[in-house]
N, C-alpha and C positions, 0 to 999 in steps of 0.2 A: 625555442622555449624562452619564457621570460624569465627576468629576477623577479624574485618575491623583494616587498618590501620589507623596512628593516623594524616599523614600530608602527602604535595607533595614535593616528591623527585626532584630532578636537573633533568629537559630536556636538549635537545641537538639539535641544527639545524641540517639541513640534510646536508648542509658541511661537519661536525663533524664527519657526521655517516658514510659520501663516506669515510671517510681516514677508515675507521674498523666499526665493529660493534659494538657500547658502550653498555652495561648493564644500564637501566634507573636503580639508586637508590633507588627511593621509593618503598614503600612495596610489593608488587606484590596484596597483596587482598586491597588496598586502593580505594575508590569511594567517590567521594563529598559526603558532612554531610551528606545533605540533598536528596541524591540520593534512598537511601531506602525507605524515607518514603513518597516522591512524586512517586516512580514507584509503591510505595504499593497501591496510592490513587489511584492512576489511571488504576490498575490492578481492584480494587475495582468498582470506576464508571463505568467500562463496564461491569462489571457481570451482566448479562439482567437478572431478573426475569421472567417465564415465564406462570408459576401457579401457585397460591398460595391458595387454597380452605382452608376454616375456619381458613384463619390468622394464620395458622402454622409457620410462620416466622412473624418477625424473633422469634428467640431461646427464650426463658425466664426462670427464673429459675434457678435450679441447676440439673436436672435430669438426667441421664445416657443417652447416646447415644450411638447406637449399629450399627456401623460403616461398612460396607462392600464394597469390591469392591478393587481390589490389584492395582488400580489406588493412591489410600489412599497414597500409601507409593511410587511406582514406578509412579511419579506424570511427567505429560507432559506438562513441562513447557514452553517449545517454540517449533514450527517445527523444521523440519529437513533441511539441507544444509546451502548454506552463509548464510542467512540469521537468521540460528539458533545457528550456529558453535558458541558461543561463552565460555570460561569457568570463570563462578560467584565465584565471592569470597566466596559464602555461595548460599546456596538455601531452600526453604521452601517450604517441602509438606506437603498436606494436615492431615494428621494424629498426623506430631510431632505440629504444628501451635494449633488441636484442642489439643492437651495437655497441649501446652501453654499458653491456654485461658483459666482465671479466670475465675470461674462460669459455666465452660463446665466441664463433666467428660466423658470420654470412658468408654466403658464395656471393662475391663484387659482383662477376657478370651480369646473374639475375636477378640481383640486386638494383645495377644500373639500369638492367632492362626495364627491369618496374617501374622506378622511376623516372626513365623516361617516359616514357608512355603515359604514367598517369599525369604527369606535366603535359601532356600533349595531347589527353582526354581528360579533361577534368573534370568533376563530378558536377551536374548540371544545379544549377540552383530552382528550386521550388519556386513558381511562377506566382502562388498563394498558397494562402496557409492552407493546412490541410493535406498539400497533393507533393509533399516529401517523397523522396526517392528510396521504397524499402531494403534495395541491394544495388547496384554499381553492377553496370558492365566488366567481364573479364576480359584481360590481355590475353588476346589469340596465341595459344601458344601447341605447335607441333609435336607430332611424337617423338622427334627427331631435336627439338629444343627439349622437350624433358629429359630425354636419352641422356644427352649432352650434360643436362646437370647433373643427374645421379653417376655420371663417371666423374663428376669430381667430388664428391659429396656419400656419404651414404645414407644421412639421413634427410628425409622431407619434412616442413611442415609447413600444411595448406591452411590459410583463416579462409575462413565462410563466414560474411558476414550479412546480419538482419537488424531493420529498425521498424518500429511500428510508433504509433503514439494516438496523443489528444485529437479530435476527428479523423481517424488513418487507420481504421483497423487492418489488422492483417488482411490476406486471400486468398484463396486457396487456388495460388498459382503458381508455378516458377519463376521464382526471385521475390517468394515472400513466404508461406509455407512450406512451398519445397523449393528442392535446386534447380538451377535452371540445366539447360542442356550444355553450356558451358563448364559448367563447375561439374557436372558430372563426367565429361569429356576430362575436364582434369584429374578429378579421382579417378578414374581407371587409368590413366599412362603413370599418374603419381606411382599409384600402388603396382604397375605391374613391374616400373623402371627402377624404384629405390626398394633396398634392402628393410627400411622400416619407413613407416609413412606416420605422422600425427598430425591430428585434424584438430585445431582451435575453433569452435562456435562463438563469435562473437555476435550476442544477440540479447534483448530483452525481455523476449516472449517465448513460449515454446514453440517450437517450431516440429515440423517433420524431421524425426530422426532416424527412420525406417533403412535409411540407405547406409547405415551405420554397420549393418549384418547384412550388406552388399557386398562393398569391396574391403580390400584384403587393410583396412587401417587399424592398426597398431593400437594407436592410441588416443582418446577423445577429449578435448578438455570445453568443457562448459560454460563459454565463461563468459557472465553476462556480464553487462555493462556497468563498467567499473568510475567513469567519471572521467578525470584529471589524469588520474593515475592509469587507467585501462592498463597500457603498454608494461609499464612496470611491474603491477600486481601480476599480471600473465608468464611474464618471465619470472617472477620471483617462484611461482608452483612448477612451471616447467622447471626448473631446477633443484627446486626442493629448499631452495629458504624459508621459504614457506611452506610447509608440508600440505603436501592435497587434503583437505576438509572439508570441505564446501557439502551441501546434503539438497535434495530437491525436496522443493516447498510444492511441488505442484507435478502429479502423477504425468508420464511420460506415454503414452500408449503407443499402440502400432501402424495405427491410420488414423487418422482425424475424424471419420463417418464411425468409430468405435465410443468416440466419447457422446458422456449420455445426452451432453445438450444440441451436439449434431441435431440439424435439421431445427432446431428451435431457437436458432440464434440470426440475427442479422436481420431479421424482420423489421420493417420501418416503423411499421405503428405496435405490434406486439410481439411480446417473446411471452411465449407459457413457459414455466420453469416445470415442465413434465417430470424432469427426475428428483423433484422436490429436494427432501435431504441426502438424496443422493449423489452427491458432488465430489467429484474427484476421486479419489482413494476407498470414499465410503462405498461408491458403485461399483468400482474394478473388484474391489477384494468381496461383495455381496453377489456380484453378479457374474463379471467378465477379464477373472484373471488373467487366461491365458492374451489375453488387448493386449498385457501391459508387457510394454518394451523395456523403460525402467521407473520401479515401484514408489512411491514417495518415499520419502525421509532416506534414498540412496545414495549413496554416495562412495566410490574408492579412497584409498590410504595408498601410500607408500611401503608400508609397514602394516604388522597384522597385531591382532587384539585379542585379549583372552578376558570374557567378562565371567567372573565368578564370584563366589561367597553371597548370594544373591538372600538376601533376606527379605518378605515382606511382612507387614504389620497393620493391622488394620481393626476398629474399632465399631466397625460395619457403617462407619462415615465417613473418616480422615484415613487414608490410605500413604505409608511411606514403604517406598521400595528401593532397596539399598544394594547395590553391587558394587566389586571391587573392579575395576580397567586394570590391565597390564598390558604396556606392549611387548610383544613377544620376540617382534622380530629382532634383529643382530645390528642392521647397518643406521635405520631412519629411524627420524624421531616422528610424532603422530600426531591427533587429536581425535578422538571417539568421542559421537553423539549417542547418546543412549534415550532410547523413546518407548514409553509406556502407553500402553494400548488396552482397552476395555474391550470385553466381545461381552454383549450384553445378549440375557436370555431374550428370546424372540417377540412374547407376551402376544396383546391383540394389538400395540400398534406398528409389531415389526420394527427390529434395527438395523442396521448398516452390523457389516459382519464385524467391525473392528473399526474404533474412536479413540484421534490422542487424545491422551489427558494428564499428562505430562512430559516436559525432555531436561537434558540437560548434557552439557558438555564436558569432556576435562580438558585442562588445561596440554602447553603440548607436554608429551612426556619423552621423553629419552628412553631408546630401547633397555627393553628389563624394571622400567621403571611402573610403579601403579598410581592408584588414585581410588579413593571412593567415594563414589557420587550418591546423591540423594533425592529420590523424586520423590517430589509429593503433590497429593491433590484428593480430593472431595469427590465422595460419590456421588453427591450430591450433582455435579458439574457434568455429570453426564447423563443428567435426568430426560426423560423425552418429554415432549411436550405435547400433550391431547388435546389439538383444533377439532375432533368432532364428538366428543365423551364417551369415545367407546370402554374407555378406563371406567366413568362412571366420574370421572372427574375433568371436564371439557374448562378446558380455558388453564389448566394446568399441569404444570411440571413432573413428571410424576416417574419414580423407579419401579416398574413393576417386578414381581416374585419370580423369586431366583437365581441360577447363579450367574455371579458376574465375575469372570474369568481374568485376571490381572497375567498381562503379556509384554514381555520385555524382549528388546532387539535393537539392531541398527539400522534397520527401515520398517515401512509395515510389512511385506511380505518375510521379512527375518524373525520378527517377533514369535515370542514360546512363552505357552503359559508357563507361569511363577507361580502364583497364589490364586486364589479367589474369594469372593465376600457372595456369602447366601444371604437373602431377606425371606424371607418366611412368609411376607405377606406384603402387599403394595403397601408404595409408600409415598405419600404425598408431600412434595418436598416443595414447592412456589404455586398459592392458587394469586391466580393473575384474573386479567379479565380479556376480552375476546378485543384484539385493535386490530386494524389493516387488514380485516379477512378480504378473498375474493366476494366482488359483486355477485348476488344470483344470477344475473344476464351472460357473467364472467364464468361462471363455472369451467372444470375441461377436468379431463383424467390426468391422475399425478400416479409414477411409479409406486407399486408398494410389494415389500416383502410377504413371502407366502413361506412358509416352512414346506421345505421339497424331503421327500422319501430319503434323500439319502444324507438328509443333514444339513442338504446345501441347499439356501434361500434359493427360492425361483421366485419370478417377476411377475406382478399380477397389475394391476391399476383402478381404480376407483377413483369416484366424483372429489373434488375437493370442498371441505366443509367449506358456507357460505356465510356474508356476515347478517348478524342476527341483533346487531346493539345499534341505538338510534345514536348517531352524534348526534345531533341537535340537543339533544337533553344530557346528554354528558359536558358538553361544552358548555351550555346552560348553568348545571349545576357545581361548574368549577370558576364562575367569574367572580377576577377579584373585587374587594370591594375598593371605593375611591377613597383616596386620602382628604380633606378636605384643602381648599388653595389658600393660600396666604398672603401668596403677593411677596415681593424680593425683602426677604428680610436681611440681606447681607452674608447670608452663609454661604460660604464656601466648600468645594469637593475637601481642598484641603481640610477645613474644618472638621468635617466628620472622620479623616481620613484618621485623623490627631485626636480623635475621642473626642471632640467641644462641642459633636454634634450627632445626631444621626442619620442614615440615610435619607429616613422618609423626611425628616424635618425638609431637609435639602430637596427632595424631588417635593415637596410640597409648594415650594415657592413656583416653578416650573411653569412658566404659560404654554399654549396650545402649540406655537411654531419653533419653541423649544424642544419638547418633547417629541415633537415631528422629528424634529432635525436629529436625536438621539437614534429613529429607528429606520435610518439611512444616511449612506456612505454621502462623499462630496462628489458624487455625480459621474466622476471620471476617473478612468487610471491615468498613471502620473501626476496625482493630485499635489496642486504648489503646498499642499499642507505637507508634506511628506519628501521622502531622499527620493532622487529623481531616478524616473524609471518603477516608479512604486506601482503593487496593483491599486493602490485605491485608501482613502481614511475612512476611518469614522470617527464616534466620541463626537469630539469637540469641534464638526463640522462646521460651527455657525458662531460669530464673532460674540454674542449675547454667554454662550458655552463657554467660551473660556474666559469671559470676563469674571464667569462663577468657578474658577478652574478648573474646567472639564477640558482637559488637553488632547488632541486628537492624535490616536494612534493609527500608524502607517500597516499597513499591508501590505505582504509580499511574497508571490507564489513561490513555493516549492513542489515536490519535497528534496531534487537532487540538489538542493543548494538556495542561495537567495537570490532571486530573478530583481536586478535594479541596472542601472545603467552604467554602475562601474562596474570592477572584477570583482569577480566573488567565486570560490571556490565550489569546483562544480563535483557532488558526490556520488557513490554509487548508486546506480537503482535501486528503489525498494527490496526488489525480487534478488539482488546480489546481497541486501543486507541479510534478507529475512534467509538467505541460503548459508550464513553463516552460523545459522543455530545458537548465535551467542549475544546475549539481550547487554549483557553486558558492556561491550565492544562498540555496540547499535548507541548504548547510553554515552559510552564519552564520545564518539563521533559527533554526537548533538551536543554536547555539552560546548565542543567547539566551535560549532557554528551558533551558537547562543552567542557566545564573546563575538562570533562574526558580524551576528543581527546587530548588539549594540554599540560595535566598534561602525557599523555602517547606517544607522539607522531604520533598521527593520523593527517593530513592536509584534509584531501578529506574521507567524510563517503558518502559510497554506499548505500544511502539510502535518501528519502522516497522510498519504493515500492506503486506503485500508480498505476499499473493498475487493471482495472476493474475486479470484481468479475463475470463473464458473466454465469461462470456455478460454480456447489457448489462441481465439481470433482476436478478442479484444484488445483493440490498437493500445488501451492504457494499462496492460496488464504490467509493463515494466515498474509503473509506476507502486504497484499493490504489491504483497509480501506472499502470499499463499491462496491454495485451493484450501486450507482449513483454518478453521476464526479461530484455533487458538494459537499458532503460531503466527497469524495475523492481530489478534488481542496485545500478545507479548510482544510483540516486537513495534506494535503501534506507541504501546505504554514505554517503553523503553525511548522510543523517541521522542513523547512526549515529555517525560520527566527529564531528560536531556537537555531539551529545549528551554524548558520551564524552571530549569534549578535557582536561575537568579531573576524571576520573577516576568522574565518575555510571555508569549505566549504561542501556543503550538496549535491548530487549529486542523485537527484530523477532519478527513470525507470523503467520499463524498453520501451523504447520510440520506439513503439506501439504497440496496442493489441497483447500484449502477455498473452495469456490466457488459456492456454496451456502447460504441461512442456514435456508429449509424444511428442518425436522426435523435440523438440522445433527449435532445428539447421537448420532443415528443413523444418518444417512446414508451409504453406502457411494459412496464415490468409486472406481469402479472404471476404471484407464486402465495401460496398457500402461506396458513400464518404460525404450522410448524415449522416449514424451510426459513421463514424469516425467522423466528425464534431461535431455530436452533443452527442457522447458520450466516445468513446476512447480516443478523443485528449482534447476533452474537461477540464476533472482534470488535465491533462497535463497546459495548457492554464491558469486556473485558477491561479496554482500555480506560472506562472512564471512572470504571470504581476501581481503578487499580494506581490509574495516574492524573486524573481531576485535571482535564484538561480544562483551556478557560475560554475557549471558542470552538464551535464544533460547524459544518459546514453540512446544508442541505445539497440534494440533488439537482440536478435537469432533470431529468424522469419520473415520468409516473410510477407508482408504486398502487396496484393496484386501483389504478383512475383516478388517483389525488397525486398533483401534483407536490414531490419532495419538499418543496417551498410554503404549502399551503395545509401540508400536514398534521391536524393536533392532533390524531392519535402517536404517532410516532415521536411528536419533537414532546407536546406534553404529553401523556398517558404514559409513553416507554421512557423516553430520555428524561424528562425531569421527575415524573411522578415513582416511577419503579425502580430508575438508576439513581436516583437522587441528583442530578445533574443539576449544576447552580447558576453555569457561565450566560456567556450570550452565544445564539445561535444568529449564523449570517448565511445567507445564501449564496449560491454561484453566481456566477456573474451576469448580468440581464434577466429577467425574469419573462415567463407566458402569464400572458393577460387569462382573469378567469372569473368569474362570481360565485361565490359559496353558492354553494347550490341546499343548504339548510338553511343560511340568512342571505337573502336577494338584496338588501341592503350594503352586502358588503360587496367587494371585488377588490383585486390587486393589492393594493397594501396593505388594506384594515382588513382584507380574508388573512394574508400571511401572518399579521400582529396575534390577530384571535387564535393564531395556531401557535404564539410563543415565537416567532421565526422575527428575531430582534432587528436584524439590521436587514434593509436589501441594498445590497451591494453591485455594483460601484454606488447606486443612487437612483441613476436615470432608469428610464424604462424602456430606453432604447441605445443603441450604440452614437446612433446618431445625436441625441439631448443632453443635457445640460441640466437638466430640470426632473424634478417628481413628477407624479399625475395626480396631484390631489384626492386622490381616491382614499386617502388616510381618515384628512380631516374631515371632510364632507361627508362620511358617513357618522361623525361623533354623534349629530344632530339628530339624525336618521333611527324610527324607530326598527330593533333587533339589530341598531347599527352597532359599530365599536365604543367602550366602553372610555370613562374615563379611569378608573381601574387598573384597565389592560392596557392603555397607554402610560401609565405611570410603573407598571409591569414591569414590561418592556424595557423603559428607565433604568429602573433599578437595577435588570439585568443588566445593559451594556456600561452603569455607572461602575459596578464592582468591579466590569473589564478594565475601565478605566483606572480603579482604585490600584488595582494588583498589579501594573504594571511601576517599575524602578521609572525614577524623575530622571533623567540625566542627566551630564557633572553639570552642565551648562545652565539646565531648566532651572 
């Protein structure tokens, strides 16, 4: 382990940085005080409990533990690619953490045995990116070597560990899904040699757990990938410092071929999203209960909970639902999630049996002690939304008649009705208009509810509504109009920034290679404009730009942390935050690493990853929060206002269903444009009218045969027109070449501009250049080419980024 350092070193504005590249000062392993022992906590609260037979946890005592599993030592602390790339001042696995822990003892022998060996097989390094190692070979180890430990030892605990990531999806193989013949070999001598057995999951995807109601183990702890901390937060629940809390953001089932995207997943050039809005929890509880292994929103305690005095209230809109927590038990103290669940009446366009729509946590409590908690939320927010008008209202949001059942619990299959709100007659709650439908060429059958004889939804399928609105004439009739040019009259960003001026005065002055330069990055990552090891600038990419003080802001991937060439503190995964239930927690974790951005020079973090968990192969799911947007909503918005409290910027995506990392550049995400509504774009939504973020990040993927990047229904129509979204939008990294296929005129840049899609980032159009492709400007000219308008647009969008970002002390 390293020292941390002891204070923050001299930053540098990105002026500074254009004239060379500075060395920042401070330490290079420095991280806010308080950055360890909040990413600890919260590496902690999401460790899910998932069996705990005869109170074997937590630990008690002083007794030897006999440790196994070469996860111990070669511990997987975050996925793999951007979003893991980072390097920690120190890190903590599980092995040295339980040596470190008062009152715990390892068995030495097997201990040193471990250690030896894994010094003597060490874990192989990835040849290229991409082809990371999802599990580690185990130490051969006999029946006669496990014998040997459990006589000195009574208890066992084995880590299993998994990683997946950025191009690396899971597979459905042993030593990535499931166990291999090794690790199975050990669960059966573990469990028949030792008195109790506990198994740690260390992973960031769901994995196979089936073998869990195999052999005889005790006790299970879940505990995804924690960071820095891993090793410490895992001991600290094994013993109960931390009380077990942790809750599953994403339903667990019993074979992998049970979940509904099985079979429609992995395909290179398409995925049909067949079970439309039926994703996750919404399917198992509508359809295929008994799949499920364990239910979402589950999670064990230490200690036991008595929810009472339940009140609800409701005004047939605004819905609060009020219970008292008590822990009941004698010895642990707790923490209870409490999640509110809608079963909405069936109507014609069929619901999911039961929809959160709201949670909340208590704090811990000491036995005997309560808490009352208070959910609320709009009925409004669990509106369906009608893609083909059999409501009588196509293109909108709509409650149809009847009743809507208010259910309260600590997962979804615990949930009990409390209350209920009748409507008497549909109700039209958002008319929208028709974006992103499937192509008629595209059509395919999408799962739908059927009301079955005995109550319970049975599965039926139908054509998916098809799109019916011309872009060409939509886009038409939303261009801006141009400012007129004026030629440099001396104003400056500052100026307006200070009231002396306005925006447009200032982009008015703006010539054509200006304004170019505004809607791309400086071509490369690790751009000299930026802290070294950056993904990339923008802004103030071009020396004319800052001369007007358009100062260029750094990028840099997350979201486990800030990916640059020093140390920087490397955080839980999404999927550990969002298993902590508590937005709160999520907020000051970010709020830290905000002081980290600008103690190091980060402007712009590539982070929340916020889409949907759809299937449990996707190599990025560590990265994303949940199989449901609105636990994905909240806890994106949580990291975003974290981020952004002192004016940085937080840059959620990947904007949309991206759910998939096989051939992702090309991939055609084909899904209806209720499942988009009401669950892809969904956490998208929640977060940005909740927490205004000030950069938002397109896809690789198609989305319905338009490329993410080339989008205007999605980026304008949904994002800025219906969410009111102000910021600048940037794309992933390298773009596919393509020509509007409404204006022939346009291709590659001036099609992304025309869609609102402000910057492309790094710049170049290939990994290889240096350079744009002129496809911008050369269309200005070009009749039904790009406007001047919509490049002054563009402008205005990435100047505000500019505006809103803090000067630094230096600048």
């Amino acid at each position: 382990m390293s020292e941390r350092g002891a204070g923050i070193g001299e930053v540098h504005s990105s002026d500074q940085l254009a004239q060379g590249r500075v060395q920042l000062r401070s330490s290079e392993t420095w991280i806010p005080d308080a950055m360890g022992e909040v990413s600890r906590r919260a590496a902690a609260e999401g460790i899910v409990l998932l069996k705990n037979d005869g109170a074997v946890l937590p630990l008690s005592g002083s007794a030897t533990i006999a440790v196994f599993g070469r996860v111990q030592q070669d511990y997987f602390a975050v996925g793999y690619g951007s979003g893991g790339d980072v390097r920690p001042p120190y890190q903590w696995n599980l092995i040295d953490a339980l040596r470190d822990r008062d009152g715990i003892t390892v068995d030495d022998e097997l201990d040193r045995r471990y250690a030896d060996w894994c010094a003597e097989h060490p874990v192989d390094p990835a040849p290229e990116w991409g082809t990371w190692p999802r599990s580690h070979p185990e130490m051969p180890l006999s029946s006669e070597d496990v014998a040997a430990a459990a006589s000195r030892c009574p208890l066992a605990l084995v880590v299993v560990g998994r990683a997946a990531g950025e191009a690396r999806e899971q597979a459905l193989e042993p030593g990535s899904f499931y166990l291999t013949d090794d690790e199975r070999h050990l669960l059966s001598r573990v469990t028949e040699a030792f008195e109790r057995t506990v198994v740690v999951v260390d992973t960031g995807n769901v994995v196979d757990l089936s073998w869990t109601r195999e052999y005889a183990v005790d006790a299970v702890l879940l505990a995804w990938q924690g960071g820095m901390e891993s090793g410490r937060a895992v001991v600290d629940v094994l013993t109960g410092a931390v009380p077990a809390g942790g809750r599953l953001t994403a339903t667990v089932a019993d074979a992998y071929e049970h979940y509904p995207s099985a079979g429609h997943f992995g395909d290179a050039d398409v995925n049909e999203y067949v079970e439309d809005v039926y994703v996750g929890y919404r399917y198992f509880e509508t359809f295929a209960p008994e799949h499920v292994l364990f239910p979402f929103g589950f999670g064990l305690s230490y200690t036991t909970f008595d929810v009472g005095r339940v009140d609800v209230e409701s005004d047939g809109g605004a819905v609060v639902v009020r219970a008292t927590v008590t822990n009941t038990g004698a010895v642990h103290a707790g923490t209870e999630v409490l999640q509110a669940y809608v079963a909405a009446p069936h109507g014609l366009l069929g619901r999911p049996a039961r929809h959160l729509a709201a949670f909340a946590k208590t704090r811990e409590l000491a036995p005997g002690a309560s808490q009352e908690l208070e959910l609320r939320f709009d009925l409004d927010d669990v509106a369906a939304y009608d893609d083909a008008g059999v409501t009588g209202h196509r293109s909108a949001h709509v409650l149809e008649a009847g009743r809507y059942e208010i259910l309260l619990g600590t997962d979804v299959r615990a949930a009990r009705a409390v209350g209920a709100v009748d409507l008497d007659a549909l109700r039209v709650v958002r008319e929208l208009t028709e974006v992103a439908a499937v192509r008629p060429e595209h059509a395919f059958e999408r799962l739908v509810a059927r009301p079955g004889e005995d109550g319970r939804a049975t599965a039926g399928h139908e054509k998916t509504p098809t799109a019916t609105v011309s872009r060409r004439e939509r886009v038409l009739d939303g261009l801006p109009p141009a400012l007129e040019r004026t030629g440099d009259l001396g104003i400056t960003l500052d100026d307006v920034t200070a009231g002396r001026a306005d925006l447009d005065a200032f982009v008015a002055q703006l010539d054509d290679d200006e304004l170019e330069a505004l809607s791309r990055g400086d071509f490369v990552m690790d751009s000299p404009l930026g802290a070294a090891g950056n993904a990339g600038a923008l802004g103030g990419t071009v020396a004319a730009l800052r001369d007007k003080g358009v100062r260029a802001l750094t990028t840099t991937d997350g979201p486990a942390g800030i990916r640059l060439a020093t140390h920087t503190a490397l955080l839980p995964c999404g999927t550990a935050l969002a298993s902590t239930w508590n937005p709160g927690l999520v907020e000051r974790l970010n709020e830290l690493l905000a002081a980290e951005m600008a103690a190091k020079g980060s402007d712009i973090l590539l982070a929340p990853g916020m889409n949907i968990q759809r299937d449990p192969l996707c190599g990025r799911n560590f990265e994303y929060f949940s199989e449901d947007p609105l636990v994905t909503g909240t806890m994106a918005a949580a990291t975003v206002r974290g981020i952004q409290h002192d004016g940085l910027a937080a840059c959620p995506k990947h904007f949309a269903a991206n759910n998939q990392e096989a051939n992702r550049e090309y991939n055609d995400s084909r899904v209806s444009e209720r499942a988009l509504r009401e669950i892809y774009l969904r956490g998208f939504e929640i977060c940005v009218t909740q927490a205004a973020p000030r950069t938002l990040m397109t896809s690789y993927n198609k989305i319905n045969g338009t490329w993410g990047h080339y989008h205007h229904d999605l980026v304008t129509t949904v994002l800025r027109g219906e969410w009111g979204f102000t910021g600048a939008v940037m794309t992933d990294w390298w773009l596919r070449e393509s020509v509007d296929p409404d204006f022939p005129a346009l291709s590659n840049d001036a099609y992304r501009v025309r869609a609102q899609v402000d910057v492309n980032m790094p710049g170049a159009w290939s990994r290889e250049d240096d350079h744009g492709d002129g496809s911008l400007l050369a269309s200005l000219a070009r009749p039904d080419g790009i406007t001047l308008g919509e490049l002054q647009r563009t402008a205005r969008n990435v100047l505000r980024l500019v505006q809103s970002h803090p000067v630094r002390a230096d600048g």
